[in-house]
C-alpha positions in Angstrom: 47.7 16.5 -30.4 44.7 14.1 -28.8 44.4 10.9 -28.5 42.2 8.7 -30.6 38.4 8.1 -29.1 38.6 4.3 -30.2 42.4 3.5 -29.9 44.0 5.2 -27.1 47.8 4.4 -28.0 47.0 6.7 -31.4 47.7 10.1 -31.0 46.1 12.2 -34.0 47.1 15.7 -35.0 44.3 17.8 -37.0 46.7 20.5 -38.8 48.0 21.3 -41.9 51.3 20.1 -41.6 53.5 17.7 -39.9 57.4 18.5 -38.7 56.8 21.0 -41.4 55.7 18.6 -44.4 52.5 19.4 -45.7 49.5 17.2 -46.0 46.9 16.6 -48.2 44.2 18.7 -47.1 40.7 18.2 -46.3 41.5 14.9 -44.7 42.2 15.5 -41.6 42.6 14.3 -38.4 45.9 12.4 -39.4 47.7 9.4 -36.7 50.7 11.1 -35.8 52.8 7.3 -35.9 51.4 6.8 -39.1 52.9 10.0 -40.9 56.0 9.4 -38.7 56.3 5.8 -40.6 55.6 6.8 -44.1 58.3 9.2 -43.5 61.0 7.0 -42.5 59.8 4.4 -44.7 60.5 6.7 -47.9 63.6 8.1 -46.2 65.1 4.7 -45.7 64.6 3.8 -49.2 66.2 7.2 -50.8 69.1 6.8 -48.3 70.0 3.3 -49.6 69.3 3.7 -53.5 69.6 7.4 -54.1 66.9 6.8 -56.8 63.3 5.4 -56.6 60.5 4.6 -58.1 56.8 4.6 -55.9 54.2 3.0 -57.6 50.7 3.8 -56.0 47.7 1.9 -56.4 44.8 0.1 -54.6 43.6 -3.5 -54.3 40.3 -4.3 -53.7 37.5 -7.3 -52.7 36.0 -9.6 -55.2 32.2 -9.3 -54.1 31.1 -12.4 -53.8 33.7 -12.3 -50.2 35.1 -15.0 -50.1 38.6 -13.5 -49.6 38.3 -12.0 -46.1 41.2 -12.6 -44.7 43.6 -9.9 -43.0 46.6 -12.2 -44.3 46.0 -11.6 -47.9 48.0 -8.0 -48.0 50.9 -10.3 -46.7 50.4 -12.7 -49.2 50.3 -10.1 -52.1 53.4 -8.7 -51.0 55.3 -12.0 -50.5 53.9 -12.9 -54.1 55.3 -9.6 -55.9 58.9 -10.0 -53.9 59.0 -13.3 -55.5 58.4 -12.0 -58.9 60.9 -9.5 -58.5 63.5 -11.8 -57.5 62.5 -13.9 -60.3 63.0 -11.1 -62.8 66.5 -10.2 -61.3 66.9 -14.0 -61.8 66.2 -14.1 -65.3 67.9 -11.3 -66.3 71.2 -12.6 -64.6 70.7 -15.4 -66.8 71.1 -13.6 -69.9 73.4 -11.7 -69.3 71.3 -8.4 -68.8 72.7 -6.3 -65.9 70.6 -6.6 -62.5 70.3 -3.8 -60.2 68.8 -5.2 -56.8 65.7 -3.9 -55.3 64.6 -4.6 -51.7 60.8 -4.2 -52.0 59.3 -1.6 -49.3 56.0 -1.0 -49.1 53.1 1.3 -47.6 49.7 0.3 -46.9 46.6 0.7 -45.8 43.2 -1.0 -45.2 39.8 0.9 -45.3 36.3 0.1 -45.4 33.5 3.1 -45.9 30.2 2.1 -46.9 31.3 -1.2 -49.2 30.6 -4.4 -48.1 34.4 -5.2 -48.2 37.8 -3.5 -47.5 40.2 -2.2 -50.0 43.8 -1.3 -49.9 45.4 1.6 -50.4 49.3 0.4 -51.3 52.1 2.5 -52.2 55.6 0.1 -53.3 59.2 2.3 -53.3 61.7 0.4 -55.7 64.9 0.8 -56.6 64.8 3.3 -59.2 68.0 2.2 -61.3 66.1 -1.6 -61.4 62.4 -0.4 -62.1 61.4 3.3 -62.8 57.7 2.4 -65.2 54.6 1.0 -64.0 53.8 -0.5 -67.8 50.6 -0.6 -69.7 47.6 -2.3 -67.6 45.1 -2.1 -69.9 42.8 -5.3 -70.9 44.3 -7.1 -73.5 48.2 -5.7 -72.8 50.0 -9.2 -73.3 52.8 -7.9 -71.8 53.8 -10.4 -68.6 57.0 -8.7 -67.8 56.2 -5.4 -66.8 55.6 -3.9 -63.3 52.0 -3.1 -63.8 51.3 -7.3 -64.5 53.4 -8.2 -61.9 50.9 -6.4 -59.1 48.0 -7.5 -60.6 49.2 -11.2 -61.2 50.6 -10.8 -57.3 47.2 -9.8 -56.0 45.1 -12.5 -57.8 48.2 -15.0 -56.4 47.1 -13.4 -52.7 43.3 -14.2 -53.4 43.8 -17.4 -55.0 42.2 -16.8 -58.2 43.4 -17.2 -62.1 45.5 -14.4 -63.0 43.3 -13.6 -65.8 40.2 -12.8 -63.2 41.4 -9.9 -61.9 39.3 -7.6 -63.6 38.9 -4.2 -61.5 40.5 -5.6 -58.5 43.5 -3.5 -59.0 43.0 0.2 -59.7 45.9 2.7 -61.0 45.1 6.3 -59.6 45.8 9.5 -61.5 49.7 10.2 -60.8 50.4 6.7 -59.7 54.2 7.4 -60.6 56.7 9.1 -58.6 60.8 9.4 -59.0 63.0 10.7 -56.3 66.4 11.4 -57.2 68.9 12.7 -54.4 70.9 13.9 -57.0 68.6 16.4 -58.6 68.0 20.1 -57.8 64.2 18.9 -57.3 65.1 16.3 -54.8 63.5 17.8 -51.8 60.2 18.8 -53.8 59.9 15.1 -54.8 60.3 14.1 -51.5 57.7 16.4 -50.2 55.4 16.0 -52.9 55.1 12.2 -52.4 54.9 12.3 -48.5 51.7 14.6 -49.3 50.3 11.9 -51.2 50.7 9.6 -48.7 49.6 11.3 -45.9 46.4 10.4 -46.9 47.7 7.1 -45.9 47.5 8.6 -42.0 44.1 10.1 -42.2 41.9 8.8 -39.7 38.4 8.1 -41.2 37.2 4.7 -42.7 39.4 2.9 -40.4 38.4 0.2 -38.4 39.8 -0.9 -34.7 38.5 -3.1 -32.8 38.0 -6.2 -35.3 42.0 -7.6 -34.7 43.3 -6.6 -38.1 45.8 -4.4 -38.7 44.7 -1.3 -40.6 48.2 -0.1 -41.5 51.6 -1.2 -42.4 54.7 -0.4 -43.6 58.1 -2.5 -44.7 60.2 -2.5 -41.5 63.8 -3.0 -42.8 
């Protein structure tokens, strides 16, 4: 372990594993703090709801900039709790049954060579309430499924019509991941997740110095 050249209260290990958990390789150095938070992030979740659902995804910059603000990750998540309260609220309503879902989240904002940041974001959900993402194609109609709900909650955050989100929200390759406690493959999914999110911890296209935070996670 060594401590970060730019940010001295970071201490940044450069192996292939962390307490024993692997990590995605060729990304390295990783924040030690980070990795440590993702963990108990995940763990926190699993411990209260047994199953879950994380959703992975990134948010990015409209280019003409005029969103620049390092409150607008806390605005997209405020907006997407309150759409998930409002869905619980509707279904109470008729008479569907609700299974509630604190909303945790892990995130992370970049810059490389783009003009603008992006943000990688991973949500962990109650997996009994919410266990698909939904189609997120153009044209999908559908206003109730988890997929619309991030994008409508990230053009909330910007301040723009929901319909002008175009490309601002990007859905990765295996954006999908179920833990169950229960099942024989429960620590595999456990570990298999945290490796995707160490990437989370890696230390390049960070930035310190400017007063934003870079990185975040929920804290209850």
């Amino acid at each position: 372990m060594y401590r970060h050249p730019h940010n001295p209260n970071l201490t940044l290990i450069d192996e292939s594993e962390w307490n024993g958990l692997p990590l995605l390789p060729r990304h390295g150095p990783y924040i030690d703090s980070y990795l440590a938070r993702i963990w108990d992030t995940v763990k926190r979740t699993v411990e209260q709801y047994r199953r879950v659902t994380a959703i992975r995804f990134d948010l990015r910059m409209p280019d003409d900039g005029l969103y620049l603000d390092s409150a607008v990750i806390s605005r997209f998540i405020e907006s997407l709790k309150a759409k998930l309260v409002a869905a619980e609220q509707r279904k109470a309503r008729q008479g569907i049954r609700v299974h509630p879902t604190i909303l945790r989240t892990i995130w992370v904002r970049e810059q490389k060579s783009s003009h603008h940041p992006h943000y990688h974001v991973c949500i962990l959900l109650n997996g009994d309430a919410y266990c698909h993402l939904g189609f997120f194609g153009a044209g999908q109609g559908d206003r109730s499924n988890m997929a619309t709900r991030i994008q409508e909650a990230w053009a909330s955050a910007l301040g723009i019509p929901p319909g002008q989100f175009g490309g601002l929200v990007h859905f990765p390759p295996n954006r999908v991941y179920r833990i169950d406690a229960n099942s024989d493959q429960f620590l595999p999914q456990m570990v298999n997740l945290f490796t995707r999110l160490s990437y989370f911890a890696k230390v390049g296209t960070k930035q310190y110095g400017t007063g934003d935070n870079c990185f975040g996670c929920s804290r209850r």
